[in-house]
SEMIGU-81044 format. One record per residue: residue in three letters; x, y, z of N, C-alpha, C, O in turn. Coordinates in pm, whole numbers, plus 32768, in hexadecimal, padded with zeros to 4 digits. Last residue first. Example, Ala and Ser with C-alpha at 12.3 -4.5 7.8 and 13.67 -1.06 7.14 Angstrom:
BEGIN
Ser85057F1F82C485577F9682CA850A80038313853D80728324Ala85277DC7830C84CE7E3E830C85287EB6830C85907EB4834E
//
This chain:
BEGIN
Unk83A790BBF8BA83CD90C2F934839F90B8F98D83DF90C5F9F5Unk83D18FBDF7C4838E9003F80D83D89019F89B841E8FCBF8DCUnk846C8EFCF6FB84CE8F26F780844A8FAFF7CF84839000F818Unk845E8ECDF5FE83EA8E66F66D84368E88F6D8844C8E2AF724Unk84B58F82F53185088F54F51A84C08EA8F5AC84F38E37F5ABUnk83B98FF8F4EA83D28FDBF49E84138F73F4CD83E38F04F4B5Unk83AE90AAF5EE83349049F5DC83369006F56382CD8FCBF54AUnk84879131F5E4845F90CBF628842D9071F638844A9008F670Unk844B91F3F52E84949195F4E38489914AF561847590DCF52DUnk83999292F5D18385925DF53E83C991F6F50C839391A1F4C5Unk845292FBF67A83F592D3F6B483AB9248F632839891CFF642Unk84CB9391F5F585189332F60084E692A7F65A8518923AF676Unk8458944EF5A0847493F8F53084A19399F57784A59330F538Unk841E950AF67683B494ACF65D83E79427F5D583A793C1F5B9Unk851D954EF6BC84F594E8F6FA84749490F6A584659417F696Unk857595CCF5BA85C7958BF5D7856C94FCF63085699485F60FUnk847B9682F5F484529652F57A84E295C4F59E84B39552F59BUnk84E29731F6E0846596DEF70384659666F65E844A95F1F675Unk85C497DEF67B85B69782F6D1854E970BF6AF856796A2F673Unk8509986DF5C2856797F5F54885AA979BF5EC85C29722F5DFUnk83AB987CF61B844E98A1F6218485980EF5DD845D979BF5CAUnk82789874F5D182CC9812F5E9835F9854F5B0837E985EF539Unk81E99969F57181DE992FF5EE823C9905F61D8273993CF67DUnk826499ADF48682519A15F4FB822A99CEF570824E99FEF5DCUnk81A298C1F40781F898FFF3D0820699A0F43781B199F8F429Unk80CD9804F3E6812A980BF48681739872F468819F9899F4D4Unk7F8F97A0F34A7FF59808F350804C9812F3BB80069837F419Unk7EB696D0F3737ECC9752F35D7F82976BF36A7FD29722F3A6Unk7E0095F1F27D7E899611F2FB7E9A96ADF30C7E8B96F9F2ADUnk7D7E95A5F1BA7D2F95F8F24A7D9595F8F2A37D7B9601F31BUnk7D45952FF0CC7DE79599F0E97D9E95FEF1497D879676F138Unk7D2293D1F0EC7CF59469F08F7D3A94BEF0EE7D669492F159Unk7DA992CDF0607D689317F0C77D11939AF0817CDC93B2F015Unk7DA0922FEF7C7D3C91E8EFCC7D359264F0287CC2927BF04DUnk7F4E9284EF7C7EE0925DEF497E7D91E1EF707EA3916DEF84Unk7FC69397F04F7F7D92F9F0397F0192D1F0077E8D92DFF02EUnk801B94C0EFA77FA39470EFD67FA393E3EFB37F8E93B0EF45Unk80F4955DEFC0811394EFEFA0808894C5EFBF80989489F029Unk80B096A2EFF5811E9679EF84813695F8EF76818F95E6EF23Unk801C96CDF0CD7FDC96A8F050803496A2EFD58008969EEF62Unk80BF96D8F19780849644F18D804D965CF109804C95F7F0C4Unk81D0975AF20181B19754F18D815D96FEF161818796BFF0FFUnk823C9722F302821D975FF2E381DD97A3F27481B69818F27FUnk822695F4F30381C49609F35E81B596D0F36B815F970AF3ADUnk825D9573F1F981C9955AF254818D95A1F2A3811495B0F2B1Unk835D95F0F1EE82F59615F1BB8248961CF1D781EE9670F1D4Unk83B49519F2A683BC95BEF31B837D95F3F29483449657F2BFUnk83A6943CF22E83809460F285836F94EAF2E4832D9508F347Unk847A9451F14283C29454F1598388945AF1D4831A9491F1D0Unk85509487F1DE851494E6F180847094DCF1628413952EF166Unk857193A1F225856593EEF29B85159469F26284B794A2F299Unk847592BFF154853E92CEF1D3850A9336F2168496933AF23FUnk83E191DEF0CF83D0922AF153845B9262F19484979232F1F4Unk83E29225EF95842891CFEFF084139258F068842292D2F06BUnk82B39229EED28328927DEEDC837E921FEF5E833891C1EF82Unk8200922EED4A82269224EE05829C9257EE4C82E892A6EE14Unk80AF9290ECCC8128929FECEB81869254ED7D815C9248EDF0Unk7FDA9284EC80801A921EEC4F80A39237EC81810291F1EC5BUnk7F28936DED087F929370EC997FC59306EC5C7FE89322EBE9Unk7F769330EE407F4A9343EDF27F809378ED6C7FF193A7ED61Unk80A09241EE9D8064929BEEA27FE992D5EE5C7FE69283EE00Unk81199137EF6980B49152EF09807491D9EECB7FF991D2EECAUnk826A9121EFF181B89166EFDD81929162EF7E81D89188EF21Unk831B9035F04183049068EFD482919083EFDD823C902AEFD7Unk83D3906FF17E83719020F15283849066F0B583DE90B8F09FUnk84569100F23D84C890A7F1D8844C9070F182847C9030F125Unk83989105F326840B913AF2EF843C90C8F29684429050F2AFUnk8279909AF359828A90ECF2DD8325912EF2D583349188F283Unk82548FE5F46782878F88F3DC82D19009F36E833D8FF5F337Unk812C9066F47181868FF6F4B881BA8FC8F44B81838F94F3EAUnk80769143F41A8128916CF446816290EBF46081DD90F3F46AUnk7F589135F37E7F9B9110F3D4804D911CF3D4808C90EFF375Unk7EC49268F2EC7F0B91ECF2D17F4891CDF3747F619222F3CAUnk7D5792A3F3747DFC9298F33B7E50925DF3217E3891E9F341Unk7C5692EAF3937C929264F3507CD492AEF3277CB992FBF2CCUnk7BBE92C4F4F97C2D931FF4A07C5092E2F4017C789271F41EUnk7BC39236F5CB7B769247F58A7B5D928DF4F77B009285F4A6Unk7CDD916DF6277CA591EAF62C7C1F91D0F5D17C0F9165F596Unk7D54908AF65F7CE5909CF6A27CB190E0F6A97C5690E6F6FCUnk7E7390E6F60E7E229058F5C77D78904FF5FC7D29900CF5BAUnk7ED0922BF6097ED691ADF6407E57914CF6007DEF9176F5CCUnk7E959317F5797EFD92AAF5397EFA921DF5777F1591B5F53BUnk7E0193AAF60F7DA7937BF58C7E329321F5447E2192EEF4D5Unk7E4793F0F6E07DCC93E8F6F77D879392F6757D1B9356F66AUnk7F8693ECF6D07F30937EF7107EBF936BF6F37E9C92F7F6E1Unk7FAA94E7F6C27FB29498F6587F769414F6627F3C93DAF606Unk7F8F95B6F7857F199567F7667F0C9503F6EF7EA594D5F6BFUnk804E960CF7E580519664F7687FCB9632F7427F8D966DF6EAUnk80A6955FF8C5808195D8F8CD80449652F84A801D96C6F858Unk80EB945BF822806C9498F87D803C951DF8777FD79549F840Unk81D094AAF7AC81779475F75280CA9467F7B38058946AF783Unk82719504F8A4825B9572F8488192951AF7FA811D953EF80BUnk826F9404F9228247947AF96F81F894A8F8E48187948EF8BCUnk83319396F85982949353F857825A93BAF8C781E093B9F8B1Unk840A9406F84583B09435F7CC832093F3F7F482B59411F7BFUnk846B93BEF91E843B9454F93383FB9470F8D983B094D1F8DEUnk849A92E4F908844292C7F94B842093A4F94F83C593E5F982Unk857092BBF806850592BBF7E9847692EDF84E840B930FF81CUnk8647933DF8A785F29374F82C85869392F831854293F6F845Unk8639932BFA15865992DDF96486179358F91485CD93B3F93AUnk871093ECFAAD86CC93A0FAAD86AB938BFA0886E193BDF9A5Unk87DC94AFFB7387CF944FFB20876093D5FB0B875E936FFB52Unk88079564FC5D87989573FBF6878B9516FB9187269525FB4BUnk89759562FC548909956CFC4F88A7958BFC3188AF95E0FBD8Unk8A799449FBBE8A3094CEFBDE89C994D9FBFF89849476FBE6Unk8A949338FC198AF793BFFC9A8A7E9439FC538A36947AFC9FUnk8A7892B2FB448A4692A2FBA88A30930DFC1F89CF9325FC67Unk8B4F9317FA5B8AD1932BFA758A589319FAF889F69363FB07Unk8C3F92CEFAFF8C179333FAED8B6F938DFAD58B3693EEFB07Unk8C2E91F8FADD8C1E91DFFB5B8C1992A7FB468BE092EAFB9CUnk8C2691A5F9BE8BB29169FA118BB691BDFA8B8B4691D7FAB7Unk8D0A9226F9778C859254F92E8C4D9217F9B88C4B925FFA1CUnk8DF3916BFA028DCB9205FA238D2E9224F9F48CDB9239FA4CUnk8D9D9088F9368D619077FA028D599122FA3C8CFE9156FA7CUnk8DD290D8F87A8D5090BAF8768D3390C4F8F48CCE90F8F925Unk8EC591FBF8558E84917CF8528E0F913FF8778DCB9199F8A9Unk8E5D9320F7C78E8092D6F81B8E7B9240F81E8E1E920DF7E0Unk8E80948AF73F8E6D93D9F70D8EA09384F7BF8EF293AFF810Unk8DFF9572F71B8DFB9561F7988E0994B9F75A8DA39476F74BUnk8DF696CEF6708DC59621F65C8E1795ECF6B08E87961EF6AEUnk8D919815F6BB8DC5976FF6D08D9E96F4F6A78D3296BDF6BCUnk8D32990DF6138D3298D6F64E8DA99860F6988E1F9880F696Unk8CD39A79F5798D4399FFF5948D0699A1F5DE8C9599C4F600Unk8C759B83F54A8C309AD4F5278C5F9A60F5068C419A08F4B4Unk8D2F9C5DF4FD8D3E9C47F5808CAB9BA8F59E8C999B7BF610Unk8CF89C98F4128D659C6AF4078D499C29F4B08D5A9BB0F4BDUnk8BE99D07F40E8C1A9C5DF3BA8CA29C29F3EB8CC09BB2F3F1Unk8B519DFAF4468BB89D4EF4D38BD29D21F4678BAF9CBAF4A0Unk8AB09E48F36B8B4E9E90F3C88BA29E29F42E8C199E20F44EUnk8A909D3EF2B28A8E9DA4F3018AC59DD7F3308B379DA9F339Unk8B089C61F23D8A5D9C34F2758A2A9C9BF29589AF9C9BF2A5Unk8BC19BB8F1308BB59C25F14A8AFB9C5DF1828A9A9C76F13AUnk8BF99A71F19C8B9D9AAEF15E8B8A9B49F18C8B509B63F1F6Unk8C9A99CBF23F8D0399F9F1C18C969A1CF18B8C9F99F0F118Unk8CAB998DF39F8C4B99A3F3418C9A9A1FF2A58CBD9A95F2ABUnk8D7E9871F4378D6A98EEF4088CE89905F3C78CA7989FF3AFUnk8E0797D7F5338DAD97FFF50F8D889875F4918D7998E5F4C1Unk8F70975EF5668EFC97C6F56B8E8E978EF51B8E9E9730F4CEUnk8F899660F6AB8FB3967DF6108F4C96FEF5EA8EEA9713F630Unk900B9599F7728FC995FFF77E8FFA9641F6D9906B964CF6A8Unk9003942EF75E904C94A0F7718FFC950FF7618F8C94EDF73CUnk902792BAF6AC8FF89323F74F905893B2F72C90C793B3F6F7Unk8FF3921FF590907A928BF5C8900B92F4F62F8FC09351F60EUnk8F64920DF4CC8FA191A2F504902391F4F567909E91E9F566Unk8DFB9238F4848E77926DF4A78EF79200F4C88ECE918FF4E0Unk8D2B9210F37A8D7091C1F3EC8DF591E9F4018E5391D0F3B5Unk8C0092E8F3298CAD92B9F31B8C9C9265F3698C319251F3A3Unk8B1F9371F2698B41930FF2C68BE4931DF2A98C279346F24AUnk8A1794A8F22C8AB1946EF2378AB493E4F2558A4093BCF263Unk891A9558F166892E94C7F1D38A1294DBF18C8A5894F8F12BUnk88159625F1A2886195FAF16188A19576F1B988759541F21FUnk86AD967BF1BB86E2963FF1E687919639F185877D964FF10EUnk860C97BAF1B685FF974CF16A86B29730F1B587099781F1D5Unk85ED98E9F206858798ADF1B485A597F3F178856097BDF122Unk87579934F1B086BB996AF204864B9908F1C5865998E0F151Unk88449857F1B487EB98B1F17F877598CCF1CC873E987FF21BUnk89A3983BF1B289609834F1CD88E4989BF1E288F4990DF20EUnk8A8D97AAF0BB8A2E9808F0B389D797D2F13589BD975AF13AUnk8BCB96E8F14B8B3296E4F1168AE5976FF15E8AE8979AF1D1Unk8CE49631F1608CE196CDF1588C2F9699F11C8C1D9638F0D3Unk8E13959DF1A98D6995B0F1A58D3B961BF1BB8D5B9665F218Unk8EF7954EF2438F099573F1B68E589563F1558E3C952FF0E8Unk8EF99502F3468EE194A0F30D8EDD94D9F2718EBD9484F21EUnk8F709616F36F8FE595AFF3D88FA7950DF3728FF894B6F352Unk8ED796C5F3348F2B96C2F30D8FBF9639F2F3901C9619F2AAUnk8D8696E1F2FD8DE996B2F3568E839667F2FF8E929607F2B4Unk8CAF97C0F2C48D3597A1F2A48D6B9747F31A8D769772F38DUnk8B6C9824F2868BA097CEF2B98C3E97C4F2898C4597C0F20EUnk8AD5992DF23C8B2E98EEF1D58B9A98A1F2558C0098D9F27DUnk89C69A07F1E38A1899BBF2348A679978F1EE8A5B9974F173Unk88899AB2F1BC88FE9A6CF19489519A73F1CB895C9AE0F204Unk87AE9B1BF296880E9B4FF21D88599AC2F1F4883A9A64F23DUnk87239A8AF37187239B28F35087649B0AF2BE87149ACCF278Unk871A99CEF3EA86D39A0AF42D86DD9A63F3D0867A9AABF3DCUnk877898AAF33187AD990DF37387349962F39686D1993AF358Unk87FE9724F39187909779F32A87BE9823F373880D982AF3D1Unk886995EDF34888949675F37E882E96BDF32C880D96A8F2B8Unk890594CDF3F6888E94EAF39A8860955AF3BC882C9565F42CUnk89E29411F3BF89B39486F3EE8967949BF380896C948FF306Unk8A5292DFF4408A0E932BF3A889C0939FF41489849392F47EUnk8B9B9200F4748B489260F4B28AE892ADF41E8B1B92B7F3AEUnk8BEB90D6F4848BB69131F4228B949177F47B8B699141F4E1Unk8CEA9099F5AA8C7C9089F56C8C5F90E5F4EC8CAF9141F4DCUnk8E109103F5B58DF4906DF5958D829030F58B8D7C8FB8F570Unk8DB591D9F6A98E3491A4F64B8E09913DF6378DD49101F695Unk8CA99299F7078D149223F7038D3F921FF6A68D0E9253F643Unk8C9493DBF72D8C82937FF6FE8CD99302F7048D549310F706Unk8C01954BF7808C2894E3F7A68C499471F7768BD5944EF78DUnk8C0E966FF7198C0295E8F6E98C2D9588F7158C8C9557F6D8Unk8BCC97C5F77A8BFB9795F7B88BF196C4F7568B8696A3F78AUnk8B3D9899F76D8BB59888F7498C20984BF7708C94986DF785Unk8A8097E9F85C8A6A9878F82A8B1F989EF7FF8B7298BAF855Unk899F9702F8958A4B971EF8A98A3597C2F85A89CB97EEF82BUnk88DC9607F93988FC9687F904895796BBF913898896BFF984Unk885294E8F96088AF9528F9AA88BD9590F93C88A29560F8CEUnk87C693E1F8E9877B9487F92D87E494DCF96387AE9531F9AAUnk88469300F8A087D9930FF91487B093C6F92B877F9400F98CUnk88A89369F7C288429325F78F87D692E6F82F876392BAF835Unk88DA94E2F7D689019441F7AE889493E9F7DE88319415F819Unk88BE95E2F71D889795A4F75788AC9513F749889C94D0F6E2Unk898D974FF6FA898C96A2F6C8892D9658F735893C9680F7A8Unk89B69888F63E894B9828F6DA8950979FF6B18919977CF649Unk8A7E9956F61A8A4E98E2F5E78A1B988CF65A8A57985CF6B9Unk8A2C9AC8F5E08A4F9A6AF61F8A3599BFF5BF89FA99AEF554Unk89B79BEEF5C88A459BA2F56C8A729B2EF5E08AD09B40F62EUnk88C09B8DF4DF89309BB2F4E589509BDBF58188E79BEBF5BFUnk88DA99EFF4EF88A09A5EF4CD88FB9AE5F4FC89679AD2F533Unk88A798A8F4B18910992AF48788CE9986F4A7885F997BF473Unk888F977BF52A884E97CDF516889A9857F4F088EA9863F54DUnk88BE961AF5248906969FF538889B971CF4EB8865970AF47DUnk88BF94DEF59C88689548F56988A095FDF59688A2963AF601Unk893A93A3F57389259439F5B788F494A1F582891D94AFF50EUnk89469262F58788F892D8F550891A9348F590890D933BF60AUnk8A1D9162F52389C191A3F5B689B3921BF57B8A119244F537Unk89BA9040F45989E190B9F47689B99109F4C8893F9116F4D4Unk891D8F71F3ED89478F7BF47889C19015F4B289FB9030F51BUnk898B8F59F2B889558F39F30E89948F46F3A78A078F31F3CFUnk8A829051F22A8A748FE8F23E89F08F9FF2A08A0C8FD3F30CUnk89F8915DF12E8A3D9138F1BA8A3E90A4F1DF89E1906CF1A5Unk8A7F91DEF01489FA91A0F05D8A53913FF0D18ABB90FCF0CDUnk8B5E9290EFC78AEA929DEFCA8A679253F01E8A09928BF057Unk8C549248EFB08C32928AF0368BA7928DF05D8B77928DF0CEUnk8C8E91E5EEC58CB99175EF498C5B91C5EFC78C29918AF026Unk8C7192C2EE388C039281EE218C089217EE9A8BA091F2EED1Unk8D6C931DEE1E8CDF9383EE608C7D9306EEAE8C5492F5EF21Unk8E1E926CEDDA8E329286EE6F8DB592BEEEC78D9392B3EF3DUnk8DB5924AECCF8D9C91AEED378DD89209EDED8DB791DDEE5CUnk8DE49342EC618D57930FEC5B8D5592AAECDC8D0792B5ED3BUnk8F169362EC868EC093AAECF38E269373ECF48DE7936EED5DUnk8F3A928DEBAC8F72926FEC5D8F0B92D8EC988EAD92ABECD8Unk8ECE92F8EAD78E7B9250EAF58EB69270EBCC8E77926AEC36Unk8F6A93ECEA8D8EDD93FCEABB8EA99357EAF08E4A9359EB3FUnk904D9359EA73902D93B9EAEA8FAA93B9EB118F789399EB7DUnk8FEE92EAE98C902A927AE9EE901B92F4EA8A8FE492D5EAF3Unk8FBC93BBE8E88F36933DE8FE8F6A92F7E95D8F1592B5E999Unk90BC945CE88E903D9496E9258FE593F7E9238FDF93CFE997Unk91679393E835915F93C6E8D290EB93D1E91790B8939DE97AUnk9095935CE74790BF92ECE7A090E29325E814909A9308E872Unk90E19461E6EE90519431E708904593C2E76D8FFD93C6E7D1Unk91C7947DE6DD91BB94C9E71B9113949FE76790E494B3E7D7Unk91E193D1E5DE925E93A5E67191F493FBE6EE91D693BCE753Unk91289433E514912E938CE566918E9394E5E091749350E643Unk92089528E4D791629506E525910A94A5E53B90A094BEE573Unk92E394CDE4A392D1951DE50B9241951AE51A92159503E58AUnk928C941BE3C692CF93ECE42392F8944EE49D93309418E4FCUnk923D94E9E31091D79442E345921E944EE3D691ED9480E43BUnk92F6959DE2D0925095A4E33D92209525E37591EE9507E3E2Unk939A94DBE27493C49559E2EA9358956FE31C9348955AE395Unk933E9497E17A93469427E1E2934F945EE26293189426E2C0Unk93299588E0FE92AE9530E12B929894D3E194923A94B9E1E0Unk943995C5E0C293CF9624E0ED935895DCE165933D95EFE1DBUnk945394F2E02D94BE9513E0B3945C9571E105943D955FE17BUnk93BF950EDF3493AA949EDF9393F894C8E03093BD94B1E09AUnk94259632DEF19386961ADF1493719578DF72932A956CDFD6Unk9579969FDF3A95189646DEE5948F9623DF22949495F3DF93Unk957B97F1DF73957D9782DFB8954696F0DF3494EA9701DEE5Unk966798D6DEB095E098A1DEEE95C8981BDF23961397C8DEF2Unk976D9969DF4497349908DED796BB98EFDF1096A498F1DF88Unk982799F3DFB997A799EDDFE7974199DADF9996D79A18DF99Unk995A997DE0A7991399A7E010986E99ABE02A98389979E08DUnk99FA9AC4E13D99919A2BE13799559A1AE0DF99149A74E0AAUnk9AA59B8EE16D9ACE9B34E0FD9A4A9AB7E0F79A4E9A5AE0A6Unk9A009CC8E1D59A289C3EE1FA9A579C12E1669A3E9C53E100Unk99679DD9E1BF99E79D9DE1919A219D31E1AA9A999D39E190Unk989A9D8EE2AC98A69DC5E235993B9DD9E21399829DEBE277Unk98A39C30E33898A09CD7E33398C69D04E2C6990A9CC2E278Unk98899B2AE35198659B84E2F998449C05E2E697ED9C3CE2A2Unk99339AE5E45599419AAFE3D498FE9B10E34099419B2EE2DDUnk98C59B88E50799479BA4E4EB99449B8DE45A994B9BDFE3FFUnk97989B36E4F697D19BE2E54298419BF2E4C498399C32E45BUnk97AF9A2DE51E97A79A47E4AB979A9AFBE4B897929B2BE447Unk97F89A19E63A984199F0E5B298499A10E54098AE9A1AE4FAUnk97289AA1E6A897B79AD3E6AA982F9AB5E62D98819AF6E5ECUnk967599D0E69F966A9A73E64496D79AB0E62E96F59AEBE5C6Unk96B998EAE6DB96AF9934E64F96A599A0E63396C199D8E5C9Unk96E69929E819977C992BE7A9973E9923E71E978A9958E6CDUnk95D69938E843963299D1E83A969599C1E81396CE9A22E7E1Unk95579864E7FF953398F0E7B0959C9951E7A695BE999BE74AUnk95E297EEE89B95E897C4E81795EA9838E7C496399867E772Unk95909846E99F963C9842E989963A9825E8CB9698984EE887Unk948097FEE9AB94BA9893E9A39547989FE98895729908E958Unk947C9700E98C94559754E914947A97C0E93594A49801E8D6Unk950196C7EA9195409689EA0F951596D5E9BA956F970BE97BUnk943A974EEB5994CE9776EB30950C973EEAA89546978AEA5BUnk9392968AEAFA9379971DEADB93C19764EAE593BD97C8EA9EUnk93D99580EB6893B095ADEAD793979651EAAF938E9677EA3BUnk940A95EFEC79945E95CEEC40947395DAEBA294CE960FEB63Unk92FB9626ECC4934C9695ECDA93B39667EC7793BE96B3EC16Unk92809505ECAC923495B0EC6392C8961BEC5D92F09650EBF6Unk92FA949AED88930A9478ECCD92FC9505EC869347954FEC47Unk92C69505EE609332952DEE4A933D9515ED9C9373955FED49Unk91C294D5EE6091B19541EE309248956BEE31926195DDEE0CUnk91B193A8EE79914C93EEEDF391A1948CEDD691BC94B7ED66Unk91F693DFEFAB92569387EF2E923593A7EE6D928293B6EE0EUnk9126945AEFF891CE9497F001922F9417EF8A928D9419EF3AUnk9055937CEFC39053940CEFC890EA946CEF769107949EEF09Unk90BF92D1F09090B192B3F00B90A69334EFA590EF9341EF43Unk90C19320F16E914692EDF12C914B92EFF0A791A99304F05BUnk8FC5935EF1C2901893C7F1A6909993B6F14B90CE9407F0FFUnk8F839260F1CA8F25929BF13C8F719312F1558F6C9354F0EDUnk8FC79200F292900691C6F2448FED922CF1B690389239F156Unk9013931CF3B28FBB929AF3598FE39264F2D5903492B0F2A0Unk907B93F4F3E8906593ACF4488FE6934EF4128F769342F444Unk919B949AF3B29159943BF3529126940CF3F4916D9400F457Unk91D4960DF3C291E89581F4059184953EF3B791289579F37FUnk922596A6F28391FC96BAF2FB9217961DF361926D95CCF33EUnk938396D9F1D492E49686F1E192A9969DF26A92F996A9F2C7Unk94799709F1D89416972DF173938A971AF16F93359741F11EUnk94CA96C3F33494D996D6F2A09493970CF228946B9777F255Unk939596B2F3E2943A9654F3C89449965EF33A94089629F2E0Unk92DA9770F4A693099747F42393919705F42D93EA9726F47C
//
């Protein structure tokens, strides 16, 4: 920490700490207000005082509310507009963003990067790219904090949440989980690990066991026999996968839905909650089979064949 503030290691922290010195400032001002009126008027009209205590005239009266509750309305709508445009800046990530996939459970944080390498409280990332984590939990609730980029996100059992930043500042910074998870909570610390791009690269290279994503999700997408009835030559009539991330499904129902990550790890644990519409809902079930490991690869296997980068 430097001073009042933890370390700033991105622009969206700056912005952050600047929002939230205002906050402090306006809220000292009303607390200093409140407390020399009360005081004031303590002294001024204490019982036996000389103050006169004529009744107010009804317009003086009137104008006193207007005008304290227009002034006050206008604050909060201008506060509330700055934090709306800072949340909302964070929200959807820029194209080409490098992906990582973080997994929570108790009491650790398992990160996988986008060739296959595995960290265990451990976040690796470049400075000066978007980075988007894409975080789900094994067990309970979670609660992503990083302090150093001023980001903080619920992370949940059963279903996907999402971060991105762009760091601009290399250095060893904490990790935290700010979700009361279990007897460890406190001890479900970690590192955020910022580096420059050539460190990232040459780092990633050095570790071992590294290999792609996607080429371990196309193992998996064999081995599970997804092949037998998704591939184009099956006999099977399923929907075809080439192309289905980011796509718009057709569903039964008249209904549709955008292929992301969420529909997808539904598909494959939850198939009769979205039926493509023309099929019929003869998928079975992965749910206990396929680990929140294995589901990372096979998605990513998925969005491959979307993005024409097969492995």
């Amino acid at each position: 920490m430097t001073g009042a503030y933890p370390l700033q290691a991105s622009a969206y922290a700056g912005d952050w700490d600047r929002l939230f010195a205002v906050l402090m400032v306006v809220s000292a001002l009303v607390v200093a207000l409140v407390f020399i009126a009360i005081v004031g008027f303590s002294i001024r009209y204490r019982r036996g005082s000389r103050a006169p205590r004529s009744v107010l005239p009804e317009v003086i009266t009137n104008e006193l509310e207007l005008g304290w509750t227009a002034a006050t309305a206008i604050a909060f709508l201008f506060l509330f507009w700055w934090a709306a445009v800072q949340q909302l800046h964070n929200v959807i990530p820029p194209q080409g963003a490098i992906e990582l996939h973080v997994v929570a459970k108790q009491w650790m944080w398992k990160v996988q990067q986008p060739n296959g390498v595995r960290e265990i409280n451990e976040l690796h990332a470049p400075v000066g790219r978007p980075v988007r984590l894409i975080m789900t939990s094994q067990d309970v609730i979670h609660s992503l904090f990083l302090p150093a980029l001023r980001l903080k996100q619920d992370v949940l059992p059963g279903r996907y949440t999402y971060l991105w930043f762009t760091a601009d500042k290399p250095g060893v910074y904490h990790l935290l989980c700010t979700e009361l998870c279990g007897t460890e909570h406190s001890r479900m610390t970690g590192r955020l690990v910022l580096m420059t791009v050539a460190d990232y690269a040459r780092w990633s290279a050095a570790q071992p066991g590294a290999e792609n994503l996607a080429a371990e999700g196309e193992k998996l997408f064999r081995a599970f026999g997804c092949s037998g009835c998704h591939a184009p030559q099956s006999s099977v009539h399923a929907p075809d996968l080439n192309g289905v991330f980011g796509r718009t499904v057709q569903l039964a129902g008249d209904r549709t839905v955008t292929a992301d990550e969420a529909y997808l790890r539904d598909s494959i644990l939850l198939p009769q909650k979205d039926v493509v519409a023309g099929f019929e809902p003869i998928m079975p079930s992965f749910k206990g089979t396929v680990s929140d490991d294995d589901m990372v690869k096979l998605i990513a296997y998925l969005k491959s064949l979307s993005a024409g980068t097969r492995p």
